[in-house]
N, C-alpha and C positions, 0 to 999 in steps of 0.2 A: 501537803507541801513536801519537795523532795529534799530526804535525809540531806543533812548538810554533813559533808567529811569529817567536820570537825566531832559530832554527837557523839557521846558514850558509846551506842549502839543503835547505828545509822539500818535501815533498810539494807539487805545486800543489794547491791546496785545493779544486778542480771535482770535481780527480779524486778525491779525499778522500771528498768530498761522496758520490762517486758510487760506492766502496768500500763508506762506510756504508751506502748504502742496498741496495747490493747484500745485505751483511752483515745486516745487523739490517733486511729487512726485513717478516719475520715477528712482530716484535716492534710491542709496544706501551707507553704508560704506564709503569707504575716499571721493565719491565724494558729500556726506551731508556733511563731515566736513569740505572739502573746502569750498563749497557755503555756510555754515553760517559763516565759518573764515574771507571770504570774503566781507560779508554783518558787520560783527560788529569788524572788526581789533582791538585788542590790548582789547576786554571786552568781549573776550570770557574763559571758562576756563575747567576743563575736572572732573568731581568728580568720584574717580573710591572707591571701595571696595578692587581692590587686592586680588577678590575672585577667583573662579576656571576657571571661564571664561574671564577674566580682562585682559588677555594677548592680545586677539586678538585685542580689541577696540586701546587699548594703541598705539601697532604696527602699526594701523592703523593712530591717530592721530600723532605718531614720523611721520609716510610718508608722514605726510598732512604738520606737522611746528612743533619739537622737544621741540619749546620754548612757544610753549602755555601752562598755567598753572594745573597741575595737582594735585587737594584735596585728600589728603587721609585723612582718619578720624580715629583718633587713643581713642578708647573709655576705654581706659585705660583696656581693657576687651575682647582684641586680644589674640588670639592664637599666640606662638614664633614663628611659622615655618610663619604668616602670612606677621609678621617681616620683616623676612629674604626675603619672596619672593620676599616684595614691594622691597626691597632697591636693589636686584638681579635684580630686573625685571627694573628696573625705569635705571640702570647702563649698563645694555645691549640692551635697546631700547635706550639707550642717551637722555633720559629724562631730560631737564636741567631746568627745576623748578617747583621740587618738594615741595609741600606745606605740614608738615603733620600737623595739626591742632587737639587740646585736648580740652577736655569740660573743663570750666573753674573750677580751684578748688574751689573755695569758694561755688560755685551751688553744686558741687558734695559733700563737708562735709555738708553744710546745709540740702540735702535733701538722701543725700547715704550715709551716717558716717559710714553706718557698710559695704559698699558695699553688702547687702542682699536686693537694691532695685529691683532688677527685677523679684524674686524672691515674692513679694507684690502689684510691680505697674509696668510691662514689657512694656508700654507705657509709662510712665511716664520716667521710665530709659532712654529708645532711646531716648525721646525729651533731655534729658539733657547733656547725651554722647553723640548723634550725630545731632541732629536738631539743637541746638543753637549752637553748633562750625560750623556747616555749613552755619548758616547763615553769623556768623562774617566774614567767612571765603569767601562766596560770594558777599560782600561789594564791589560794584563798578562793577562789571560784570553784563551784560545785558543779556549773557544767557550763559548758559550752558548743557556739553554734559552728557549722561548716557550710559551703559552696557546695559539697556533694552533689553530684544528680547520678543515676543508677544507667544513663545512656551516655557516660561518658568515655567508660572502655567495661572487658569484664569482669574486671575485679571488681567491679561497683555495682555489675548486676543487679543482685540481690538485695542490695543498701537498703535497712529500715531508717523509720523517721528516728527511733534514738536508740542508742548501744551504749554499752558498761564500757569503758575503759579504763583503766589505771587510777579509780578511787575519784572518779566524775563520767557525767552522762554527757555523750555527744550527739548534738542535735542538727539534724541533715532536712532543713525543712521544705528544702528543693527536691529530693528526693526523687519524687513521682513525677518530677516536671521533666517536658521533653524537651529538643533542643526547638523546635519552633515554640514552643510556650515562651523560651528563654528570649528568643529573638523578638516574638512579640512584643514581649514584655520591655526591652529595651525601645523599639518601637512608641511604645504607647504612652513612658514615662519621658521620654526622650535623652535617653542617658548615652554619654559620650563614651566612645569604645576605644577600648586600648590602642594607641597610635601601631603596635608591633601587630595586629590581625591582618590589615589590608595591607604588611610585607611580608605574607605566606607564615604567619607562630597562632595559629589557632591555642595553642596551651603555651605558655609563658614562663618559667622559673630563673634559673640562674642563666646568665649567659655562657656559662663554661660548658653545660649543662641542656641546650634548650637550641634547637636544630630547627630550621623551617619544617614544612608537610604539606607535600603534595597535592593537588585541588582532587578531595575523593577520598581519603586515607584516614586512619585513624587522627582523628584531633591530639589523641595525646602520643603519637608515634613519634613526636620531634623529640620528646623528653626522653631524656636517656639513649638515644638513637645506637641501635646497636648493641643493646645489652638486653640483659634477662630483666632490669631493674624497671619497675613500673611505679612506685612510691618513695615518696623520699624517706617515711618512717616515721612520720608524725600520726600518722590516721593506722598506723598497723601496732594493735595488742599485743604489751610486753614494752613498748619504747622507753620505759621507765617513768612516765609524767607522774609526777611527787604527788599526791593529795593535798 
């Protein structure tokens, strides 16, 4: 069973990491999210975006256990239609605990009074819209899953099924899936796709944030359009997420 945070003296979690992947690394999709659901009952939990690809993971964790918890991170700085999908989407997979979790206000007038911070410090904004609500938000959970897939730009290249992060394991069980696996896979379950894909946002995040792309281009070239910035800093070691 994987050390839980809390233990006198937990596994160190690299080597954790590096267990599972030995272990499950035949595995894919629902059957990673059984075998860590299995290994850490009732501390695991699911952080999705609600982006363009966010249907298939979801569908796959309803078929795994409906009532594992699911983070959505509402950065005050969503798109309507992004809204509408999650609560669509979370209603017709029968998702039954939905978490949506908001940057707390007082960080946000202290350091965004005019809402023009990403627009000065785009680092700075995601830590405070989405890193620290995610970590409150991960309080008590020993690991948690992600959308990952390793063809989605290339920082993600390499992506194994699970990584140590900041005192919990992160579980990428899309990992090795391609993007027609993805598209199949929406295909076959019949799952509704985010209304913002068929008006050129292959990747989805904020709207301050979040540029169309090109027919041909990088999927995630809209995000951050222009800058060196390729993550918001939730999936990058060091973000501070609490144990």
């Amino acid at each position: 069973m994987l050390a839980s945070s809390h233990d006198p003296a937990p596994v160190a979690l690299d080597q954790r990491a590096a267990q599972l992947n030995r272990r499950f690394a035949h595995l894919a999709g629902v059957a990673v999210i059984d075998a860590i659901q299995r290994d850490c009952p009732g501390r695991l939990a699911v952080v999705s975006s609600f982006g363009t690809e966010s249907a298939v993971l979801l569908a796959l964790v309803a078929e795994v256990d409906p009532s594992i918890p699911v983070i959505a991170i509402d950065t005050g700085k969503l798109f309507g239609e992004t809204h509408r999908y999650r609560d669509d989407l979370a209603h017709r997979l029968g998702l039954t605990d939905l978490r949506v979790v908001r940057p707390d206000a007082a960080a946000v007038a202290e350091r965004d009074a005019d809402g023009l911070m990403f627009t000065r410090d785009a680092d700075g904004c995601c830590h405070i819209r989405k890193t620290l609500p995610l970590e409150r938000a991960l309080h008590g959970f020993d690991a948690w899953i992600t959308g990952r897939k390793r063809f989605q730009s290339t920082t993600r290249a390499s992506l194994p099924l699970f990584e140590a992060q900041n005192g919990r394991i992160k579980v990428n069980p899309l990992a090795s899936w391609t993007r027609q696996r993805i598209e199949d896979e929406f295909t076959r379950r019949g799952l509704p796709r985010h209304p913002l894909e068929a008006d050129g946002f292959p990747s989805v995040g904020c709207y301050t944030c979040t540029d169309r792309v090109a027919s041909g281009a990088d999927p995630r070239s809209g995000r951050w359009a222009g800058t060196a910035k390729t993550e918001c800093g939730i999936h990058t070691a060091g973000t501070g997420i609490i144990p």
